[in-house]
C-alpha positions as CSV (number, residue, x, y, z in Angstrom):
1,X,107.4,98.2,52.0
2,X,104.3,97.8,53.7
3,X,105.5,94.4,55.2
4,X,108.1,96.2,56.6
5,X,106.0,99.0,57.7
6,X,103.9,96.8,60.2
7,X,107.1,94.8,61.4
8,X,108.5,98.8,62.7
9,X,104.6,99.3,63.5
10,X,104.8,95.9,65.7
11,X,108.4,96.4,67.0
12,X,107.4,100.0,68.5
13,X,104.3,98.6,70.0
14,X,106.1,95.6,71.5
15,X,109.0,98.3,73.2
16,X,106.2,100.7,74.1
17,X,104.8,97.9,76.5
18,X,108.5,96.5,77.4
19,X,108.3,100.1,78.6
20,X,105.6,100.7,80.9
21,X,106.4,97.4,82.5
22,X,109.9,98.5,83.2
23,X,108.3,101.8,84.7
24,X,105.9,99.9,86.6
25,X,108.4,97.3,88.0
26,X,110.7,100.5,88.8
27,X,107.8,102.1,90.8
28,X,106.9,99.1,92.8
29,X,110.7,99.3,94.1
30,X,110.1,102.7,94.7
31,X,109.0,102.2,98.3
32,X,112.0,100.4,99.6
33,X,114.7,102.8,97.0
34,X,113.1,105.5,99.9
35,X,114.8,103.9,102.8
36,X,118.4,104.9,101.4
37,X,117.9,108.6,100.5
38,X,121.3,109.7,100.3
39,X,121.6,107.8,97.0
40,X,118.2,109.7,95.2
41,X,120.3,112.5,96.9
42,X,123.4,112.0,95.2
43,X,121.1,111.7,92.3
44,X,119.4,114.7,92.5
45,X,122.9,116.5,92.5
46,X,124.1,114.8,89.6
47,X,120.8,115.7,87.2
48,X,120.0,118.9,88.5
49,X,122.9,120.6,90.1
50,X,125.6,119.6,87.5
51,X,123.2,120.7,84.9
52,X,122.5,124.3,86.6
53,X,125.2,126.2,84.4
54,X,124.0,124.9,81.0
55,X,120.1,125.6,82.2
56,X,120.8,129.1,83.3
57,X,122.5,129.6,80.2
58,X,119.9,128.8,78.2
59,X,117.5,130.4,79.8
60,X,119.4,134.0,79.9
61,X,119.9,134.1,76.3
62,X,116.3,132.7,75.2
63,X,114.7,135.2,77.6
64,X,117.0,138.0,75.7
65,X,116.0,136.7,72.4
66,X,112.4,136.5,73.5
67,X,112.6,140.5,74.9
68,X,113.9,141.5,71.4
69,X,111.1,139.3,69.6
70,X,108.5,140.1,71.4
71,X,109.1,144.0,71.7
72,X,109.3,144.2,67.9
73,X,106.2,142.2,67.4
74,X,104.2,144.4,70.1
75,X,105.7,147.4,68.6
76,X,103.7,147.3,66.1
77,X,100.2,147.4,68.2
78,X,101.6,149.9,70.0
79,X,101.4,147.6,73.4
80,X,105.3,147.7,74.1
81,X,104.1,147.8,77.8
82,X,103.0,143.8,77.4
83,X,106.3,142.6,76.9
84,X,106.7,141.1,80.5
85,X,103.2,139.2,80.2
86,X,104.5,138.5,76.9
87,X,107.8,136.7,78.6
88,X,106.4,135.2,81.5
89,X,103.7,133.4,79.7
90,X,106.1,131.8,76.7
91,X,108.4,130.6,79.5
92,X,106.3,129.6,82.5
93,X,104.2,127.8,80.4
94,X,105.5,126.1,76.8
95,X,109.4,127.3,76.4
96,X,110.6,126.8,80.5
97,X,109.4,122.9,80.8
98,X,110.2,122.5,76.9
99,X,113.6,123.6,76.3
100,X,114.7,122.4,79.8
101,X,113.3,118.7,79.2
102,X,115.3,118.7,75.9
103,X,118.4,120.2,77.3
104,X,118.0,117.7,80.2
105,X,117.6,114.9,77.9
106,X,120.9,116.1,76.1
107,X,122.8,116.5,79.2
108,X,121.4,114.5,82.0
109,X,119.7,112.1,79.8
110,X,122.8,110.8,78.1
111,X,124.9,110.3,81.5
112,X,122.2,108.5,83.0
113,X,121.7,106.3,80.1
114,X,125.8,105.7,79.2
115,X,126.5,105.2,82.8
116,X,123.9,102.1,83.2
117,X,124.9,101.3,79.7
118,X,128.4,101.0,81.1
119,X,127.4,98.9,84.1
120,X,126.0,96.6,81.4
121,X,128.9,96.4,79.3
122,X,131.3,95.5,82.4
123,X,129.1,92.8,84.0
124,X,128.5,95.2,87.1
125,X,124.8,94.8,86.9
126,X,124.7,91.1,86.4
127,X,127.0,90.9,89.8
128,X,124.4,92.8,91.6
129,X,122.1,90.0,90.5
130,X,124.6,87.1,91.3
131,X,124.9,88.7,94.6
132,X,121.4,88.9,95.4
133,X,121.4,92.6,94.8
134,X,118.4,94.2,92.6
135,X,119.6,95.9,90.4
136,X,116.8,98.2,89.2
137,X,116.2,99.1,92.7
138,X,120.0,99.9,93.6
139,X,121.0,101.2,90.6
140,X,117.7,102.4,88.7
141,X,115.6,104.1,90.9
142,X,117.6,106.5,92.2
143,X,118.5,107.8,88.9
144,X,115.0,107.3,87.8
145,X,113.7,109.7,91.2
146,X,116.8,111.9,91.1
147,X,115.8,113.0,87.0
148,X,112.0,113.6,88.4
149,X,112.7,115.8,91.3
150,X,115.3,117.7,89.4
151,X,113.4,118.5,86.2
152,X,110.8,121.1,87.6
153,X,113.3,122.8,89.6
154,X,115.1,123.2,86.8
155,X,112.4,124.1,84.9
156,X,111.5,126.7,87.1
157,X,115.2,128.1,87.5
158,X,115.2,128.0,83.6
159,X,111.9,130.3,83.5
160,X,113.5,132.6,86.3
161,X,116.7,133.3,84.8
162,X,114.7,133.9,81.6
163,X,112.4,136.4,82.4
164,X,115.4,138.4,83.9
165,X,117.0,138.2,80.6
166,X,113.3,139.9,78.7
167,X,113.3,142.2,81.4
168,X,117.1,143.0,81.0
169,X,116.5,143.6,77.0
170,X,113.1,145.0,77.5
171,X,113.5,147.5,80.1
172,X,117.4,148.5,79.8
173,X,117.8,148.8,76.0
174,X,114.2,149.0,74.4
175,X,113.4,151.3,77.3
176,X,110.0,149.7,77.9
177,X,108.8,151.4,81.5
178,X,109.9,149.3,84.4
179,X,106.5,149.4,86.3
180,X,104.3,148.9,83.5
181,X,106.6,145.4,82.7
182,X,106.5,143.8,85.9
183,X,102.3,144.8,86.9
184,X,101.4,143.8,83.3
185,X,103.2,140.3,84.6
186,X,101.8,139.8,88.0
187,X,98.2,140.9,86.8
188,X,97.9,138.6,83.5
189,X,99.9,135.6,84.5
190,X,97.7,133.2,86.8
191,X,97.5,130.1,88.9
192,X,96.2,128.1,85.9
193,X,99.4,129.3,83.8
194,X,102.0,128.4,86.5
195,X,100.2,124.8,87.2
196,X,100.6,124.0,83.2
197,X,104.3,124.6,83.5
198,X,104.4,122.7,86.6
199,X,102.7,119.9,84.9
200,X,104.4,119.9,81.9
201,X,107.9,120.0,83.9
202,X,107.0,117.0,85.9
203,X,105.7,114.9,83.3
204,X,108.8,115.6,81.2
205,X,111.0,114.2,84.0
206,X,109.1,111.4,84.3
207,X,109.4,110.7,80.7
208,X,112.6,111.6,80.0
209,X,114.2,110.1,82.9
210,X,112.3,107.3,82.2
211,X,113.8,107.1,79.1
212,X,117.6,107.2,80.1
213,X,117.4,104.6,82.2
214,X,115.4,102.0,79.8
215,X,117.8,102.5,77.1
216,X,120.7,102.4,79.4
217,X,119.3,99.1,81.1
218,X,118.3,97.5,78.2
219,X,121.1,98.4,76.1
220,X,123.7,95.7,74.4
221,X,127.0,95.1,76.3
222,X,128.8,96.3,73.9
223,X,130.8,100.1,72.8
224,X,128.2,100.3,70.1
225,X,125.4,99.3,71.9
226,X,126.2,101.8,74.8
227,X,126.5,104.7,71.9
228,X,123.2,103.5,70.1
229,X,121.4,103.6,73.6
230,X,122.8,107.3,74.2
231,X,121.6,108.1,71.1
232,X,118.0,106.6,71.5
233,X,117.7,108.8,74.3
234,X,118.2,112.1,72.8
235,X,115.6,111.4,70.0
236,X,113.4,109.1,72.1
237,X,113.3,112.3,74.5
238,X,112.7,115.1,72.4
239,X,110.2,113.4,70.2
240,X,108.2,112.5,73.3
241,X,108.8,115.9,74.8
242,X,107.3,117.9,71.8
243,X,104.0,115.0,71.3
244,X,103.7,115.2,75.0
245,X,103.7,119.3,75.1
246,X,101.0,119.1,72.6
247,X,98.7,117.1,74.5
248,X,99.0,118.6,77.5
249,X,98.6,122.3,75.7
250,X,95.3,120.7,74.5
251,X,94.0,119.7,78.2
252,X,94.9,122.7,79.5
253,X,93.1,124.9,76.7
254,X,89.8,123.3,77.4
């Protein structure tokens, strides 16, 4: 058991630094990937906007949720009138970057990662190689740009749409006074809150995006190895999501 322990232990290191040479060889092509825009463009539509009904969504029903919650928790201290810092707090800063990231990672993630999987499978990618063509600058890198530009506006549509929804439950059925939710808000919530979520949003992207396309690139040209690379990226994703929320909460706190 231990044997095999330290094989896992070696095999995760090895792919750990497989992986930040892959992100490092994506980023020197980053420069040149620039001179054709419309393709990070095309990207960008294809991560972000395609994923706008499933992140607005989301973010309506766990800013409802988080109105009921947090009304009967403030209830009790008799400081119903907090709700709205309340809200905008739990999304801005921990729930908008986190549960967009891992719906990203579900949605975007998977496409990202099946579709350069694909590529794999059917040869397209060694073609591109055979034809002179790099293919982690034609094919990668815009993915790999469109996923970071279209996390934290995503995020930030996510934390939007969910403060509407606490404000909806709040105000509209628990009756908590309109005026006293939104000053609460604008007086408590600061610079230094809305930078975490910023943070947190883009480092997500980067890592999740990141990801997508290293599984998908790396992935074996085959129908199971395609699935087991869409697979890797969900878990990959949301286990590097929540270890990366932690650490970043830590920074931020001191």
């Amino acid at each position: 058991m231990i044997g095999e322990l330290w094989a896992s232990l070696l095999e995760s290191l090895a792919r750990l630094g497989d992986t930040v040479r892959f992100l490092l060889r994506i980023l020197a092509q980053v420069p040149r990937a620039l001179g054709r825009l419309q393709l990070i463009v095309d990207q960008v539509f294809n991560a972000g906007a395609l994923s706008l009904v499933i992140i607005m969504l989301s973010g309506l029903f766990v800013g409802m949720v988080l109105g009921l919650q947090g009304f009967q928790l403030l209830e009790r201290f008799g400081s119903e009138e907090a709700l709205g810092t309340a809200a905008a707090i739990g999304l801005v800063k921990e729930l908008g970057p986190v549960v967009t990231a891992l719906l990203f990672a579900g949605r975007a993630g998977t496409a990202l990662a099946s579709e350069i999987g694909l590529m794999r499978a059917t040869d397209q990618l060694s073609a591109m190689e055979m034809m002179a063509v790099d293919p982690v600058r034609r094919v990668v890198v815009p993915r790999f740009l469109g996923g970071v530009i279209a996390m934290p506006l995503l995020a930030a549509i996510f934390s939007l749409i969910g403060i509407y929804g606490a404000q909806l439950v709040g105000v509209q059925f628990m009756h908590v006074d309109s005026g006293s939710f939104w000053s609460q808000m604008q007086s408590s919530v600061d610079l230094r809150d809305v930078n975490e979520g910023i943070v947190k949003s883009c480092v997500f992207g980067v890592a999740c995006s990141l990801i997508a396309v290293y599984e998908g690139y790396h992935s074996a040209p085959t129908a199971e190895g395609v699935g087991a690379a869409t697979t890797r990226t969900v878990v990959t994703s949301a286990v590097i999501v929540l270890f990366l929320d932690y650490l970043i909460t830590a920074f931020f706190i001191k």
